[in-house]
N, C-alpha and C positions, 0 to 999 in steps of 0.2 A: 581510568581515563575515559571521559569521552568525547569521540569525533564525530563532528556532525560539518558534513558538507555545505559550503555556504550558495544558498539558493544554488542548488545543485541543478536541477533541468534547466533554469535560463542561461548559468554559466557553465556550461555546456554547449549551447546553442550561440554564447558568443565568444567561446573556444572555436568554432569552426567557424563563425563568421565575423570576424572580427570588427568590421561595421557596423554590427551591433551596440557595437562597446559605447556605452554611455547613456544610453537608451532604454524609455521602460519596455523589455520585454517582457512579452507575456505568453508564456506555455499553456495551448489548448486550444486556442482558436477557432474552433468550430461552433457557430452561433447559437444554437440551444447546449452544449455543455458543460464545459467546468472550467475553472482553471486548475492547472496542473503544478504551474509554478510559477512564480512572479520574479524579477530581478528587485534591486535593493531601490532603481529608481522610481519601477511601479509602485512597490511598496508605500511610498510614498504618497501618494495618489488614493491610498486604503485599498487598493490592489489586493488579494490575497489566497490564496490555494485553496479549492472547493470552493471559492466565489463561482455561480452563475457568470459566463462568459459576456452576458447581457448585459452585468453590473459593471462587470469591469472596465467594457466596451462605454459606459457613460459615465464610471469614476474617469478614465485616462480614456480619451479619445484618439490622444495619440502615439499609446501603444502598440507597439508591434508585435503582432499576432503569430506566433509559429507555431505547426501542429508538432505534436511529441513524436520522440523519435527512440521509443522504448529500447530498439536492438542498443542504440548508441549508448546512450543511461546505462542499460547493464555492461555493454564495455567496457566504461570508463568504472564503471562499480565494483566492479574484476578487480580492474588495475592496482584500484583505491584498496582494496580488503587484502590484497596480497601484499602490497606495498608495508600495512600496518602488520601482516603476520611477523613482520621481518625484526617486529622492536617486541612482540609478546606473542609465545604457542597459544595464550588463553586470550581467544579472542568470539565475541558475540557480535553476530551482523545482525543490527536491532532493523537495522530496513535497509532501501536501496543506497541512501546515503546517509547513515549514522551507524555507529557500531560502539563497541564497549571492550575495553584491553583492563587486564589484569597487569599490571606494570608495577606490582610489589616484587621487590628484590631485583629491580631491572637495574638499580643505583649506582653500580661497581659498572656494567657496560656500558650506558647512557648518560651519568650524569646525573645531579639532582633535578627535581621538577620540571623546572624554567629551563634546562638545557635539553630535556628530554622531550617536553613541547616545541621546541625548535627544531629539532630534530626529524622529528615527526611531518611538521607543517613546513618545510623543505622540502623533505621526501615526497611527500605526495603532490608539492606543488611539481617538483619534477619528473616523477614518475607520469603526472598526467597532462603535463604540458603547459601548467601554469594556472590549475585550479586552485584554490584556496580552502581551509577549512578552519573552523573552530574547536578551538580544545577546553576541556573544563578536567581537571584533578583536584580529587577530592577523596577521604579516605572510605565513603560509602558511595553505593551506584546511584543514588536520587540525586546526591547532592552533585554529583561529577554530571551529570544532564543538566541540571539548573545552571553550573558554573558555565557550561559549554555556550549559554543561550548571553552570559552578562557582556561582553565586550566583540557580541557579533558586528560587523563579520570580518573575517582574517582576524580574531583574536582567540588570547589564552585568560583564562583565571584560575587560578590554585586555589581550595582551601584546604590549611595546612589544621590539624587533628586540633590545634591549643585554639584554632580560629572557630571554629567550628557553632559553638554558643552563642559565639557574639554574631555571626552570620544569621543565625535562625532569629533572632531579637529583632534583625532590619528586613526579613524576606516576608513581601505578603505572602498570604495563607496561598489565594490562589496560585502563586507561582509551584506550589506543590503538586508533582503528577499525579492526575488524577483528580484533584477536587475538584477542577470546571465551575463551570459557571454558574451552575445550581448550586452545588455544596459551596462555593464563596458565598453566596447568598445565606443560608440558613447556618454559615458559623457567624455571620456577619449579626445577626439576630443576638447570638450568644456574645457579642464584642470583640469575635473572634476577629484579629485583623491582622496581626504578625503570625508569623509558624508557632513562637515560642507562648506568646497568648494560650495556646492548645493545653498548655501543661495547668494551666490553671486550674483545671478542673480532673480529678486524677482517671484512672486507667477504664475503673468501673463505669462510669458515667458515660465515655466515649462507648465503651463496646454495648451499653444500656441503651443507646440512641441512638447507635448506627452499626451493630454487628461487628462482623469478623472489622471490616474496613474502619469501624471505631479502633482498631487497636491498632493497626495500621499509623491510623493519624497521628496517635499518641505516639507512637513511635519516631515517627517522623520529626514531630515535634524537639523532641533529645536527637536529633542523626543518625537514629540508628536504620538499618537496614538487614537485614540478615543475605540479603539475597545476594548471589554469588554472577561471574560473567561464566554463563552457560553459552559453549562453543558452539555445540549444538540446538534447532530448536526444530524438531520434525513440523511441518505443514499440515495443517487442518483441515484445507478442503484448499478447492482449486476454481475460480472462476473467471468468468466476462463480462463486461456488460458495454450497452451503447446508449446513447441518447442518439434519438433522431434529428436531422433539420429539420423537417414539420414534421406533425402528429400523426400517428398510424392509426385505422381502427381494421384494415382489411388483414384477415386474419392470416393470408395465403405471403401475403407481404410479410408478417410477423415472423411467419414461417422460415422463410427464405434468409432472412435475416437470423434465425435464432442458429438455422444450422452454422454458418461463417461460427458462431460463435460457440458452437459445441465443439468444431474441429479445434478453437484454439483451446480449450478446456483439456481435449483426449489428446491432443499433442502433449501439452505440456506434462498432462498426467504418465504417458506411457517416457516422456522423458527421465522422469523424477522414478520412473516404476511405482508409483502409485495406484490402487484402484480403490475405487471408493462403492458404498451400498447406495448412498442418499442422493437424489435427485432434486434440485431446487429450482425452481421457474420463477424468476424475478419480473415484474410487469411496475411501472409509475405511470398513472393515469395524467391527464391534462391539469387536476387538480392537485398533484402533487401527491398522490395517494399511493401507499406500499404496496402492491398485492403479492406474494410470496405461497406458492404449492409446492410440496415435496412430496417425494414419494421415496420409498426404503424398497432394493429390490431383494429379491433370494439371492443372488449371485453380484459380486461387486463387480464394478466394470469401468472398462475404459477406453473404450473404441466409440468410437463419432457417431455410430448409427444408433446404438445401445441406449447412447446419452442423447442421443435427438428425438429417439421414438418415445422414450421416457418425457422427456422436456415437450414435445409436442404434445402428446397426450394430456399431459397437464394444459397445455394452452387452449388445444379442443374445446376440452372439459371446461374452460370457466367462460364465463358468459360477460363480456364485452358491453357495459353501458355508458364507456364513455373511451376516445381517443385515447392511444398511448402513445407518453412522450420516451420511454426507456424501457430496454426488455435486458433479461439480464439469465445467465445460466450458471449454476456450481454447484462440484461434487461433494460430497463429506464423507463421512465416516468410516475411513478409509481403513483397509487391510491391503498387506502384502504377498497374501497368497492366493495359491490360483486359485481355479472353481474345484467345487467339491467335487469329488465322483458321486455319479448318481443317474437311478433311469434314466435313459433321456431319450424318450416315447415320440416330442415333436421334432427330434435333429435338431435342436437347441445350441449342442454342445457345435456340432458340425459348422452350423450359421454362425456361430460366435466364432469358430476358428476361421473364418472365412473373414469376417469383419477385420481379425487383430493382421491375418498377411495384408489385405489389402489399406488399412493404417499404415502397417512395415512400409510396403511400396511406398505410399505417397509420402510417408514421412522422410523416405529418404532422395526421394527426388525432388522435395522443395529444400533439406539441408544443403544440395548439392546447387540446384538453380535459384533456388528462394523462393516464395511463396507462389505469386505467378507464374512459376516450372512447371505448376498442374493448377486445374483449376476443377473442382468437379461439381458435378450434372447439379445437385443440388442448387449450387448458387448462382445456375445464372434464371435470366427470365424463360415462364414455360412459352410464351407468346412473342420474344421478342420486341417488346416494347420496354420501356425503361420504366424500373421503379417511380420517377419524378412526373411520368406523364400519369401515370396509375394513381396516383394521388392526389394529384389535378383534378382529374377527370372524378374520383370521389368526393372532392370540395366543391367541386359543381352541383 
């Protein structure tokens, strides 16, 4: 089974505001960056998640703008994953709102299919106060995602094992996760335009023209899947990032701003007990251009200052020939054990243990007040004047 929350940030946002209700909203609102989420009336309007705030602002003009309210998302996300542990122990949290239940052999407690998605989609509308979600059953996990997306939103589709064939013969290719927009394109070349099309040409040919992912396809093609719902899925790295209201090019401002966002990096890290070696410096220029620096340290780490001096360094070091509209920071390659023993000639070890109590402190005196509880020396201005007049006074 899979559940996938229907427009989950917008309804959300008119869970708690019920004024909303009817209305395109739109999650993200902040003029230069993204949308986060759209309701089903934006939708409509071509509204859509990682749309430019810009676009959306001139597809629906008269959308209503609310900025994301991440603590509340993971609340209600809680709610939602605990609520579903309650119909299967094997369950996978694919994101903040969709997940994936092993619901083989649930039949004798639940009910067949169609009572068991009822079930389900009560539950959680009650447990979360009147959310709604999409369900898709199906006897492999590609095709139980694909079902979850046909009779959105608040609805169910089942495909039952004998249906399974006749399903792949009516499903475009691109509806397959994974192929995108490019791979419809270049099967499209081959005539490729249903799923079951695919089989046309046998096993050799796909893995000849497109590697491991060629057999992949082919596989898909028959419904097969091998892959199982993993409970577990440890985290790879850990990041932040912002876009700006206007463009940055002062570097002391970059600064200012990169640290806010190493504290929410080495929070979240020492929360999960994560530490990571790799250091990533995200920067997008005015032209829409990637620049991305890392750097791999001897010792993994996960305290604010560690991950600032690393992440600054990198920003020093690169040379600035055009405005930034986004900066961005994240840790990777992570281990779970402490630092080595080993000389340690510059007090290294001492400084580092200084960094992780003073982390401790603060991090438990914003769980306790919230993030405004403390604020520190880093982020605010060295001069007391505001970022917005500094910027000004640069575009002059």
């Amino acid at each position: 089974m899979h559940v996938d929350m229907d427009a989950f940030f917008a309804s959300v946002e008119v869970l708690d505001d019920p004024s909303l209700a009817g209305k395109p909203v739109i999650v993200g609102g902040r003029e230069r960056g993204v949308v986060s989420a759209a309701s089903y009336e934006a939708r409509k309007y071509g509204v859509h998640s990682a749309m430019p705030t810009a676009t959306a602002k001139r597809l629906c003009p008269n959308g209503v703008f609310v900025k994301p309210r991440g603590h509340r998302y993971g609340e209600l996300s809680n709610i939602v994953m605990e609520t579903l542990s309650d119909f299967s122990p094997i369950l996978e949290k694919a994101s903040v709102d969709e997940a994936y239940l092993d619901v083989s052999g649930t039949e004798t407690l639940f009910g067949p299919p169609a009572v068991l998605a009822k079930k389900v989609k009560d539950a959680v509308r009650e447990a979360t106060g009147g959310l709604t979600c999409s369900l898709g059953i199906a006897p492999v996990k590609f095709l139980a995602k694909i079902a979850s997306d046909v009779n959105k939103p608040d609805g169910v589709f089942i495909i039952e094992a004998r249906e399974v064939a006749g399903f792949l013969k009516t499903l475009p290719v691109g509806d397959i996760p994974g192929v995108g927009k490019h791979g419809k394109g270049a099967l499209a070349k081959l005539g490729i335009v249903m799923a079951a099309d695919i089989t046309r040409y046998p096993e050799e040919f796909w893995l000849e023209r497109f590697g491991k992912w060629g057999g992949v396809l082919y596989d898909r093609a028959q419904g097969l899947d091998p892959r199982g719902v993993t409970t577990y899925r440890a985290p790879k790295s850990e990041g932040a990032e912002t876009t700006f209201a206007k463009d940055i090019w002062d570097k002391n401002e970059l600064r200012r701003i990169l640290w806010g966002l190493c504290e929410r990096v080495g929070r979240r890290l020492r929360r999960d007990g994560n530490l990571g070696r790799t250091v990533t410096l995200k920067l997008k220029d005015v032209d829409f251009r990637n620049i991305t620096r890392s750097r791999t340290l001897d010792e993994p780490v996960n305290t604010d200052e560690r991950i600032f001096e690393t992440a600054a360094d990198l920003l020093d070091k690169e040379r600035l020939t055009k405005k930034i509209r986004l900066i961005g920071v994240s840790v990777s390659n992570f281990q779970r054990t402490p630092y080595q023993l080993k000389l340690d000639l510059r007090g290294e070890g001492e400084k580092s243990r200084r960094f992780e109590v003073i982390d401790k402190t603060v991090d438990a005196i914003r769980e306790k007040y919230g993030r405004e509880g403390l604020v520190r020396g880093r982020s605010l201005e060295d001069d007391g004047e505001s970022a917005e007049s500094r910027k000004g006074e640069d575009e002059d």
